[in-house]
N, C-alpha and C positions, 0 to 999 in steps of 0.2 A: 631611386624610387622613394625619396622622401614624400612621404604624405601628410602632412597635416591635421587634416578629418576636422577643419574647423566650418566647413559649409556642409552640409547634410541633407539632402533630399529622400524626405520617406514616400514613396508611391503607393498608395492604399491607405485611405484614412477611415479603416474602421475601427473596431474596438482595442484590437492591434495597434493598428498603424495610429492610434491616436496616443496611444499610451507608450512607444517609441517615440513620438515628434516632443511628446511631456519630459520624457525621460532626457533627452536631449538638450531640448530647452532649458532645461532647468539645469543645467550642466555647462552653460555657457556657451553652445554650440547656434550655428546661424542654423533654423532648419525652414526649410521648403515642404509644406504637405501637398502632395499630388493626389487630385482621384477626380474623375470626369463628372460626378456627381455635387453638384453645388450643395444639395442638402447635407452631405457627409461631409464638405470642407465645411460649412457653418456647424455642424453639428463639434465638428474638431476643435474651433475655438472655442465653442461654450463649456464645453469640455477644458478646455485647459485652463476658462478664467475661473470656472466652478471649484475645479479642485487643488489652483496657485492660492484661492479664496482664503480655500477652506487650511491650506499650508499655513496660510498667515494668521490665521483663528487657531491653529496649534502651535502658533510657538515655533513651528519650523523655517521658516524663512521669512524675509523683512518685506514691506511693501513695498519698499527701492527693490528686492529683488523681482518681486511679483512684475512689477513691470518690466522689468529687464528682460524678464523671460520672455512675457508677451509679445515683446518687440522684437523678440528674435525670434516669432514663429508668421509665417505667412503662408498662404496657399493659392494654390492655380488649378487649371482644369485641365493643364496640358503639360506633358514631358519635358517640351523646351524648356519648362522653369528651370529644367534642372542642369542647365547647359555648364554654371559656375560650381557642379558641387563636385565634392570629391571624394563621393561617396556617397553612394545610391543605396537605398532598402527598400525593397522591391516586399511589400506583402500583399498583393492582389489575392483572387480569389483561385483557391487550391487547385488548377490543373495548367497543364503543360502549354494548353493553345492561349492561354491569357500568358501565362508569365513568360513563355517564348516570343510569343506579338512585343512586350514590353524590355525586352533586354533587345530586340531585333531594332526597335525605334530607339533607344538611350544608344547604343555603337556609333549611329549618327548625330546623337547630340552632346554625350559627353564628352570630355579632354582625355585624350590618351592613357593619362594617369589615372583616373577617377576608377575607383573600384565600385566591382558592381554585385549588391550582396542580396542573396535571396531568403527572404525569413520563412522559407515551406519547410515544415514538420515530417513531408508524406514522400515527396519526390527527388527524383535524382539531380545534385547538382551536379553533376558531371554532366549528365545531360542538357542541361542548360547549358552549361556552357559554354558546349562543345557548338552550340549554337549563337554565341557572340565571336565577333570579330576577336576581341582579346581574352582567351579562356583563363589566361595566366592572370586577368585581373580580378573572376569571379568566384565569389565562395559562398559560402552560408553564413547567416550571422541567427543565428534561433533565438529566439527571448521568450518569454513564458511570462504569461495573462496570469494577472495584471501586471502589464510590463511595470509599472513605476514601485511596483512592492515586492517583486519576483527578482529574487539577487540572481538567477542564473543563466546566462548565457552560452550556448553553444556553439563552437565555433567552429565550422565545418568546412576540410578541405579535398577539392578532390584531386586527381592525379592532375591535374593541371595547373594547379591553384601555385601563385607564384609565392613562396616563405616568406615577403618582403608585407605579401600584403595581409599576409594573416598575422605576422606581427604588428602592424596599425591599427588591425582592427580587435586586436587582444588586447594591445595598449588601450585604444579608446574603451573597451566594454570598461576596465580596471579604471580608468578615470572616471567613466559615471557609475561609479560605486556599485560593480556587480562582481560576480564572480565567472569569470571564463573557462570552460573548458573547452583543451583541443579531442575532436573526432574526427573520424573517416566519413565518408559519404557511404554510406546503406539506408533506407528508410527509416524514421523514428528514431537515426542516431543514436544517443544513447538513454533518455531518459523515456521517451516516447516511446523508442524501442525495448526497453523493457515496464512499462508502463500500461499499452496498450496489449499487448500478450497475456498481461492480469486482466487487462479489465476485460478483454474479451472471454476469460474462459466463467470470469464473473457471471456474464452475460446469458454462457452455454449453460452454466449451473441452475440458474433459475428459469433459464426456457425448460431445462428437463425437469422442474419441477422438485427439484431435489429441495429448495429448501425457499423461504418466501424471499422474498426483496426486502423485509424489514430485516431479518434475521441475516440475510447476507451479508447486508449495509452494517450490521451493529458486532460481527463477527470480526470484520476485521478492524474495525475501528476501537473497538473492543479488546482485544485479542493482539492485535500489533501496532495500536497507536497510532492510527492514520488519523487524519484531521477529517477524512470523509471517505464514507464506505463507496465501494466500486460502480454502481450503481444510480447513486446519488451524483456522483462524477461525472459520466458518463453524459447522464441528462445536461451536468452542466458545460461539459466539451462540446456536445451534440450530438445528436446519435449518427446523422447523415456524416458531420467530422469523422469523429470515429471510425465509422464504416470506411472510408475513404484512406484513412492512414492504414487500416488492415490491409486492405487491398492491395494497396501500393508494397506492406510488410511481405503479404503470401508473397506473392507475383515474385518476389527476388528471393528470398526463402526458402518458398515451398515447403515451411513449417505449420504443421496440419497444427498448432496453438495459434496460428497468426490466420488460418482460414475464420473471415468472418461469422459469427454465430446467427444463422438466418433469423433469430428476432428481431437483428441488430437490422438487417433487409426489410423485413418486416414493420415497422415501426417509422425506417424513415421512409419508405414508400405509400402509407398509409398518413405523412405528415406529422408523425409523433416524433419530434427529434430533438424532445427536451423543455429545459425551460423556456428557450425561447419560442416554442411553439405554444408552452402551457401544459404540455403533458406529453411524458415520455415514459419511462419507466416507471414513473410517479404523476402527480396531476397538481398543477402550480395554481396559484391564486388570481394567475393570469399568464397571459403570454409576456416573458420574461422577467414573471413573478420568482420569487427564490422561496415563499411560503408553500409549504407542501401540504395540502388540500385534503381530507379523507374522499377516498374512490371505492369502486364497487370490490378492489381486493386489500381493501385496509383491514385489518384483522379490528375485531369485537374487542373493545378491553376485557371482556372476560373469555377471551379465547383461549381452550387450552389450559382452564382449570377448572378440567371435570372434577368429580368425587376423588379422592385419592385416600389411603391407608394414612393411618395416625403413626406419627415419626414422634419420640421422645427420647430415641437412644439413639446413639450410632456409634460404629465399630469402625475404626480403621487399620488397615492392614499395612503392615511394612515401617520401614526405620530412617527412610532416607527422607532431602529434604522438601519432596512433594507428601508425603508421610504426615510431617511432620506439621508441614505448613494447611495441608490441608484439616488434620487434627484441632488446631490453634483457630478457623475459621466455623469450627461446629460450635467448639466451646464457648467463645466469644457470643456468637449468638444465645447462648443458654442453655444449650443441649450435653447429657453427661456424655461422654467420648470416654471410649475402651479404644487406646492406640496395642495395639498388638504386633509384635515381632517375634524373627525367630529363637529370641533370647531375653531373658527381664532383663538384659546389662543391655543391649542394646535398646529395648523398652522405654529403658530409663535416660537413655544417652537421649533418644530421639526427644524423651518431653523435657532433656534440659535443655537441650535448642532451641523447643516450645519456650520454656523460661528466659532463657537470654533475649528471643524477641522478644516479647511483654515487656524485658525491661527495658527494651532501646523504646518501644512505644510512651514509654512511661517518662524515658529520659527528655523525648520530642514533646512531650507533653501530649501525647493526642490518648492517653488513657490515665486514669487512675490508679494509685497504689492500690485500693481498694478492688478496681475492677482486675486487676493482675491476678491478685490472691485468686478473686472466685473464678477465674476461667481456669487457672491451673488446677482449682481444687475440683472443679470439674471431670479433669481428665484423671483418668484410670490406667498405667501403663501395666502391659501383661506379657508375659513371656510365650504365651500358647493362643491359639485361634480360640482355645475352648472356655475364653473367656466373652466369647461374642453371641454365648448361649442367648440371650434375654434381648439383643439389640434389635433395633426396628428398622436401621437399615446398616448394610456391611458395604465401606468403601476399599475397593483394594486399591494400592498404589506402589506396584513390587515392581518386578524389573519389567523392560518393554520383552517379554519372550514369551511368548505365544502357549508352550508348554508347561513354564513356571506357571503360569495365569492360570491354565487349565486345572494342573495340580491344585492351586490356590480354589480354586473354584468348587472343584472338590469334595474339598476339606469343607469349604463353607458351609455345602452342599447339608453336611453331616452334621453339622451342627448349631448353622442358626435354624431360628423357630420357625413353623409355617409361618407363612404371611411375610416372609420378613422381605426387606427389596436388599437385591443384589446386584451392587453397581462396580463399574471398571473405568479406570481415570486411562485407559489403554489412549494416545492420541493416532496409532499406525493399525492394529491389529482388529481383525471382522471381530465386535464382539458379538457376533451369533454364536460362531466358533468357542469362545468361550461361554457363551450360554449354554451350549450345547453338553458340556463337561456334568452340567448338573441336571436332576431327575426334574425340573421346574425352570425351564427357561425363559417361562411368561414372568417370572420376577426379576429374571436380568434384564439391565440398562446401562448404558455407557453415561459417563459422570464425567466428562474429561474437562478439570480446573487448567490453568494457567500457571506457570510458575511465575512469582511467587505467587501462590495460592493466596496469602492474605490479601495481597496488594489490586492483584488482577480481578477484574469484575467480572469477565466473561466465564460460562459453562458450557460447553458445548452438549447437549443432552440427544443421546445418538438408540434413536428407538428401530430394536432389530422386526424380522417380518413375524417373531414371536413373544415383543414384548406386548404384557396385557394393557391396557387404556389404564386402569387406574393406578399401574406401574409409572407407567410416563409423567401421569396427574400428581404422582405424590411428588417425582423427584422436582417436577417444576416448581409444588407449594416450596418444597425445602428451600429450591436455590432462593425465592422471596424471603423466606426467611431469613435465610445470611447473608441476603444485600448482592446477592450477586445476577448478575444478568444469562437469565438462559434462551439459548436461541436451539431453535428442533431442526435437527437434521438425520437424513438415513444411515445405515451403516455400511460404508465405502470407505474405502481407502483415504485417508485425509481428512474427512469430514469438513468442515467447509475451512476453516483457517491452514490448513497445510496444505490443503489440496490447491490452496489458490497461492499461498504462500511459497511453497518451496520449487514451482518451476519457475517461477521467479526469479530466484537465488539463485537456479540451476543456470538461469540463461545470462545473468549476469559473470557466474562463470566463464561459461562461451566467449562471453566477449573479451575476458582478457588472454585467453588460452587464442584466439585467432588473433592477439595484438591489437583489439582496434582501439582501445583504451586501457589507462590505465589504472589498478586499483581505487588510487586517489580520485582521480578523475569519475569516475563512474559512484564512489561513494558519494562524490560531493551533488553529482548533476541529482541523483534523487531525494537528497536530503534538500536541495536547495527547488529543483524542480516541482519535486513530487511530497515533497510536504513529510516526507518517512524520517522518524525518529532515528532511526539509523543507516547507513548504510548498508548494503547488501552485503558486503565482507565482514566490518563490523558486527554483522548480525549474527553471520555462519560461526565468527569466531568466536562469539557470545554461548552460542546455540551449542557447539563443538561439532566439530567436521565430521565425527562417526555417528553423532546422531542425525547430521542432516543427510549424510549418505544414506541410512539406514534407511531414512524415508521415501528416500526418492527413489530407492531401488524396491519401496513398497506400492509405490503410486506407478509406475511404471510396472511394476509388474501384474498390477490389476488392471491397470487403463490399457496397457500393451501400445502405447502411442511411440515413437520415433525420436520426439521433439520433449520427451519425460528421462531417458536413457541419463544415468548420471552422467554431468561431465567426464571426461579423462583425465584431470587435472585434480578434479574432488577426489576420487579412489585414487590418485599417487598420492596425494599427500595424507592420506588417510594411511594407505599402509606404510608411510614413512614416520608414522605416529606423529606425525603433525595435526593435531588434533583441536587448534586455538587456546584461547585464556590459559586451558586447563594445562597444559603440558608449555605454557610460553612461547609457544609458536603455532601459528596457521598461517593465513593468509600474511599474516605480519605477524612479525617475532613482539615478546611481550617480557617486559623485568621481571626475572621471579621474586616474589616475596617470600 
């Protein structure tokens, strides 16, 4: 079964299949664009001399290559072209009766050998097939819009699929400068398949009204370093896409996170399926404009700061390095800070942590010696809560335990002044429940920073069904104050970054716990796929494995969903104290220093 893969026939030449026939081309390969549509074969070429063009106006290829390429792309309107290839990429449009019609006619027109590769995101290639004369020659080859800039490749086998030929076509992805990964045939494989399970519950979050669409969008882009919040996404996959690869996810499943969210129904049945309609979740500057328009739910720029209470002190509670670091972001902005612990030795330990970062700031250059001195001499370290008398607002930042807090809450209770706001950086626990601890719960509000608190932009600001409006108003002036971005949400479990974040993490679990891939493999498809600073393991063992249990066995237990249930694989290696970074081993073992 020596195959070559130096003829190429790609069938479907749209936004896809044109940036495959590019990729290709440019690679040295003869390619064949197929599609019955003459405006889409011409649309293909101009497409390829547009942007060989624009290759040669950056400096990346010569105009002996430009033409080179061009002359290796041609197109037809008929399958027969594809009689000499030996290797077919089949992207038509996403359902079974088109791409079954077209592997049924290529059995009669390809060579024995010619492998025949389907690039659908949604459906079964086993099923496919199981429908060509030679099943043993057909697999997936997946690529990811914009093929020509998108390093990652998935390369999908199903029980049929012959080793010979997914070696050729692993080979080939690693000659046109991508990255391959092998998976199993399930829906949405592995990037899509965890990919789509966030964006839809995205989707669920903002139909229930829980938090807006700007505020979703900038939560986790915010908050986890995505290049584009869920939403925004979404509009640009498509909503009718979308919906379509859910369906196909439930349907094998049966994972009530993969049932599609009836907005997502909604929206393309009414022709809102994004930007290329002009408006989808958002409203475009035209039909498949990428400028996002103000609409009838754009929020007012002064939305959301009502009157609020005068802040010129704050109090922070705790020693550790959320404590600390959140300390260092009051002061920085000009506010005196009283960090409070349960000891002045540990007080004092916390603001020399405060100190040591100032001086790495100072080292990098991004502060002044000068401004060092006054933010340190700002802060107050205190051994007792009952230095938080005078403060205008009290941030706690103690351990995640529901009853510590309460005690903590308290105490505050007893001794900051009327008026004062009483906030909890809690990311898992009801802070009602904690409001509740105190004679004044219309002053409580959730504060929840980012670690590191300097660094991280986002606040999640989590107003319960008894904080007062100018409670909410003030802590929103503050976070403008310190440069940080706050987005409003209820009080529930996870609040919008964990709640979307961590069944994520959970389901990437899943998949190496049923073998379908492997750690590497799965970090790499959504780092390279999905645009995410990390990988999913990578992250959990960033994060540490007891905290992320801890969460998910909090979200699951409020949501009570099937498809939230920690892994079995999370809690063995949690009580194996496999814990990631912290302890040198989690998902992967790590050098102690």
């Amino acid at each position: 079964m020596d195959t070559p893969l130096s003829t190429i026939a790609v069938v479907g030449l749209g936004t896809m299949g044109t940036g495959i026939a590019e990729v290709l081309a440019r690679a040295g390969r003869d390619v064949i664009g197929i599609d019955i549509s003459e405006t889409a074969a011409l649309g293909a070429v101009a497409s390829l001399e547009a942007s060989t063009a624009r290759a040669v106006n950056r400096g990346r290829i010569t105009e002996r290559e430009r033409t080179a390429a061009l002359a290796r792309f041609r197109t037809s309107d008929s399958l027969s072209a594809a009689a000499d290839a030996e290797l077919v990429i089949e992207v038509v449009p996403e359902t079974y009766e088109i791409k079954q019609q077209v592997f049924r006619e290529l059995d009669a027109i390809v060579s024995p050998t010619a492998i025949l590769a389907t690039g659908t995101n949604a459906l079964s290639v086993t099923r496919l097939a199981a429908e060509s004369q030679r099943p043993e020659r057909v697999l997936g080859l997946h690529f990811f819009n914009p093929a020509p800039a998108m390093k990652l490749v998935e390369v999908v086998s199903s029980v049929l699929t012959a080793p010979p030929a997914v070696e050729a076509v692993t080979a080939l992805a690693r000659e046109l400068g991508k990255e391959p990964v092998a998976v199993g045939d399930r829906p949405g494989f592995v990037a899509d398949g965890l990919l789509f399970g966030y964006l839809n519950q995205a989707a669920a979050m903002y139909e229930a009204n829980y938090a807006s669409r700007e505020d979703i969008d900038a939560a986790m882009k915010l908050g986890c370093g995505l290049p584009m919040g869920p939403l925004a996404l979404l509009d640009l996959i498509g909503i009718d896409t979308a919906r379509t690869v859910l369906e196909a996810m439930y349907a094998e499943s049966h994972d009530r996170l993969h049932a599609p969210a009836p907005v997502l129904g909604q929206l393309s049945s009414a022709g809102l399926t994004g930007r290329k309609a002009g408006r989808g979740f958002y409203t475009y500057d035209a039909p498949g404009g990428q400028d996002v328009v103000p609409d009838a739910l754009t929020p007012a720029a002064d939305a959301g700061t009502g009157s609020g209470r005068a802040v010129a002190s704050v109090g922070v509670a705790g020693s550790g390095t959320m404590a600390s670091g959140i300390a260092e972001v009051f002061a920085k902005a000009g506010y005196g800070v009283v960090l409070a612990a349960r000891s002045q030795e540990k007080a004092d330990l916390a603001k020399g942590r405060i100190a040591k970062s100032l001086e790495r700031s100072v080292a990098k250059g991004r502060l002044s010696a000068e401004a060092r001195d006054e933010t340190l001499a700002r802060i107050t370290a205190a051994g007792s809560l009952d230095a938080f008398a005078e403060v205008d607002l009290a941030v706690e930042a103690v351990a995640e335990d529901l009853e510590v807090k309460q005690q903590l809450f308290a105490a505050l209770d007893k001794v900051c002044r009327p008026g004062a706001v009483l906030a909890t950086t809690t990311s898992s626990l009801p802070v009602v429940a904690i409001a509740r601890a105190t004679t004044r719960p219309e002053d409580v509000v959730g504060m929840h920073f980012f670690n590191p608190a300097p660094a991280m932009k986002l606040v999640e600001v989590v107003r319960t069904v008894l904080t007062a409006d100018d409670v909410h108003a003030t802590v929103r002036a503050v976070c403008a104050k310190i440069r940080k971005h706050p987005v409003d949400c209820g009080d529930r479990a996870g609040f919008i970054v964990n709640a979307l974040l961590f069944p994520y993490l959970n389901n990437a679990i899943k998949m190496v716990e049923q073998h379908y891939a492997s750690l590497d493999d799965i970090d790499a498809a959504m780092k390279l796929g999905g645009g995410y600073p990390m990988g999913p393991f990578e992250l959990l063992d960033v994060v540490g494995l007891d905290v992320s249990l801890a969460i998910e066995k909090v979200l699951h237990r409020e949501f009570r969903d099937p498809g939230l249930a920690p892994a079995p694989l999370l809690e063995h290696l949690v009580a194996a104290g496999c814990l990631g970074r912290k302890t040198g081993r989690g998902f992967r073992e790590y050098a102690r220093r």
